[in-house]
C-alpha positions in Angstrom: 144.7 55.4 159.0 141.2 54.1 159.9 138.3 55.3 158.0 137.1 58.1 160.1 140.5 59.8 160.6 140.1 59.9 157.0 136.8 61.5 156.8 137.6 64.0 159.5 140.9 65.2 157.5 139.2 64.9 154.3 136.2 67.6 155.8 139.2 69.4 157.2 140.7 69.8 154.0 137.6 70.4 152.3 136.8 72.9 154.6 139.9 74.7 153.8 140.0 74.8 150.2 136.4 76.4 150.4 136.8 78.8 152.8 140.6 79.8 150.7 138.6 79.5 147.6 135.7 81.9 148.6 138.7 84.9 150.1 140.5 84.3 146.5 138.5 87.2 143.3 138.4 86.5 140.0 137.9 89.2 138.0 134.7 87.7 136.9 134.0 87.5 141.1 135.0 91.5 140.5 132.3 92.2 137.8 129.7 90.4 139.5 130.0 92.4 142.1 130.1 95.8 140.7 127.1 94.6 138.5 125.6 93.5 142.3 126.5 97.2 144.0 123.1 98.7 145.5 122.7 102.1 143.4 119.4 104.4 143.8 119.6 105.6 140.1 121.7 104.9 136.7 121.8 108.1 134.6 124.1 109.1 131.8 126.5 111.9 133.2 125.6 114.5 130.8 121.9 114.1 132.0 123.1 115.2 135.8 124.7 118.0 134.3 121.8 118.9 132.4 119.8 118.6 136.1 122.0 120.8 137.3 122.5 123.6 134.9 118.7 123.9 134.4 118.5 123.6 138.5 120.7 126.5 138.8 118.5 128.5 135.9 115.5 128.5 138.0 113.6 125.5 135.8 110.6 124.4 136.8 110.2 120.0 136.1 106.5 119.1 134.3 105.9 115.8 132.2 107.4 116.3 128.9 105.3 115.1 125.9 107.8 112.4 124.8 107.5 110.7 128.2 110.2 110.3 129.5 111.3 110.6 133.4 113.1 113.9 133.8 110.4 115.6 136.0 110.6 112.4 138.1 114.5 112.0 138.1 115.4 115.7 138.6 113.6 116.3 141.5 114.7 113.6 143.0 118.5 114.2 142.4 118.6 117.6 143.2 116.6 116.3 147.0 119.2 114.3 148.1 123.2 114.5 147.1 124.0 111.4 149.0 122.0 108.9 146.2 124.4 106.4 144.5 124.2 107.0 141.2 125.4 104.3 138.5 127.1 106.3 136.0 126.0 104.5 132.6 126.9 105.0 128.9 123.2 103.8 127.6 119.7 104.8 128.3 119.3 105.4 131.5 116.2 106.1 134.5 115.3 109.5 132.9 115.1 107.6 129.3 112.1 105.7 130.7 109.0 106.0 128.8 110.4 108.1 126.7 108.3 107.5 123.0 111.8 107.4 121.4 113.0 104.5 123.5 113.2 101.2 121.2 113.1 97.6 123.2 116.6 97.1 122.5 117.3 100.6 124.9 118.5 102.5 121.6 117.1 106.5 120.8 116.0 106.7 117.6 115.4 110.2 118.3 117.3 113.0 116.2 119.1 116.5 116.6 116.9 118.1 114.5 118.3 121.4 115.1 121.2 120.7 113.2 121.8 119.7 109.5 122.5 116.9 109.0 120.6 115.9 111.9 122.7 112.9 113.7 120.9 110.6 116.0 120.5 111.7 119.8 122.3 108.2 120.6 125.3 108.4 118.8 125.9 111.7 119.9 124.7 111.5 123.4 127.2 108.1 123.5 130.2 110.2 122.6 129.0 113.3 124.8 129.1 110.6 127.7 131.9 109.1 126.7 133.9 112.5 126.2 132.6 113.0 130.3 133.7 109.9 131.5 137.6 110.5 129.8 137.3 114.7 131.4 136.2 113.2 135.0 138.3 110.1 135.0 135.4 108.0 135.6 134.8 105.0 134.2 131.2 103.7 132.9 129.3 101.9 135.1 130.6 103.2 138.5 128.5 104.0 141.3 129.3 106.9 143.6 126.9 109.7 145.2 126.0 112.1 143.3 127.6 114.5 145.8 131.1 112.6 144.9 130.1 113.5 140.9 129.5 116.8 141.1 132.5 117.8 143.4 134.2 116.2 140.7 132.2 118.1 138.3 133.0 121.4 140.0 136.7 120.8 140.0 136.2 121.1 135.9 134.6 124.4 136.1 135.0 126.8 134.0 136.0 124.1 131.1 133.4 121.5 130.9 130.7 123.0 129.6 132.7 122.9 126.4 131.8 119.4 126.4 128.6 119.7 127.5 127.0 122.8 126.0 123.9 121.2 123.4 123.8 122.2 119.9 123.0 126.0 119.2 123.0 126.4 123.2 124.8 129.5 124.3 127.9 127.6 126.1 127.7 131.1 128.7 124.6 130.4 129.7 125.5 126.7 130.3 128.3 127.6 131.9 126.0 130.0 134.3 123.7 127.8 135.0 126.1 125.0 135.8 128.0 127.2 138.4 124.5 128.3 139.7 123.6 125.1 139.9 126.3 123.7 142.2 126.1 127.0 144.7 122.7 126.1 145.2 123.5 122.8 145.7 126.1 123.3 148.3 129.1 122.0 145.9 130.5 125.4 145.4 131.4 128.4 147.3 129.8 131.3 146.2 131.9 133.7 143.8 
């Protein structure tokens, strides 16, 4: 075999493995690109909900004094149902500038309505993880948030056991939530 015969197979066989290599995943391949998915938003699920139950009360959004984003986020959420949303199990876009926000993306806020008062991140992690186990979702998906709250609405009446705060009347939250998704669109009217 003369040299470029050689050459000419060897780019051929090059060219192969390449091309085979690139259609073969990894699952690191797999988490690279979930971690590379376009999403408009990442919020923790039991934030939406929150969006949605006072949405459905008739709240008004203004700048809270802590700083964080809700009056940005809300609005913004409840305007368009077709946002991907990255479903997260940490702070998320509505944490920002929030005073209680370490560097490290930790709350070291408190529940100081209750005695002992835990922190807001432990509980808020096992709120969202409680979510994510009802909805059979798993942390760090992105879907719309039209695709989460039909999924939401397919646990109500029942998840605002989950989701009702401390020394919140679960009724109400349970109101609000079904209020919430009829305005929305999500559920028929009752």
């Amino acid at each position: 075999m003369n040299r470029r015969d050689f050459l000419i197979g060897l780019s051929g066989l090059t060219f192969c493995n390449v091309f085979a290599c690139s259609l073969r995943k990894s699952p690191d391949d797999t988490k690279q690109q979930q971690e590379m998915e376009h999403y408009d938003m990442q919020l923790r699920p039991h934030h939406i909900l929150d969006i949605i139950s006072d949405h459905g009360k008739g709240t008004e959004y203004q700048a809270h004094p802590y700083g964080h984003s809700l009056h940005i986020v809300g609005p913004k959420l409840l305007s368009d149902l077709d946002l991907k949303i990255k479903l997260v199990l940490a702070a998320d876009d509505i944490c920002k500038g929030c005073e209680h926000l370490l560097p490290d993306g930790q709350c070291k806020d408190v529940l100081a309505q209750l005695t002992p008062s835990p922190s807001k991140q432990a509980y808020n992690d096992v709120l969202d993880s409680r979510l994510f186990d009802d909805l059979s979702i798993e942390p760090n998906s992105v879907i719309t948030t039209r695709k989460y709250l039909e999924a939401v609405n397919e646990k109500v009446p029942g998840i605002e056991q989950i989701c009702t705060h401390p020394k919140e009347n679960q009724e109400e939250r349970l109101n609000g939530l079904i209020d919430g998704l009829i305005k929305l669109g999500v559920r028929d009217q009752i």
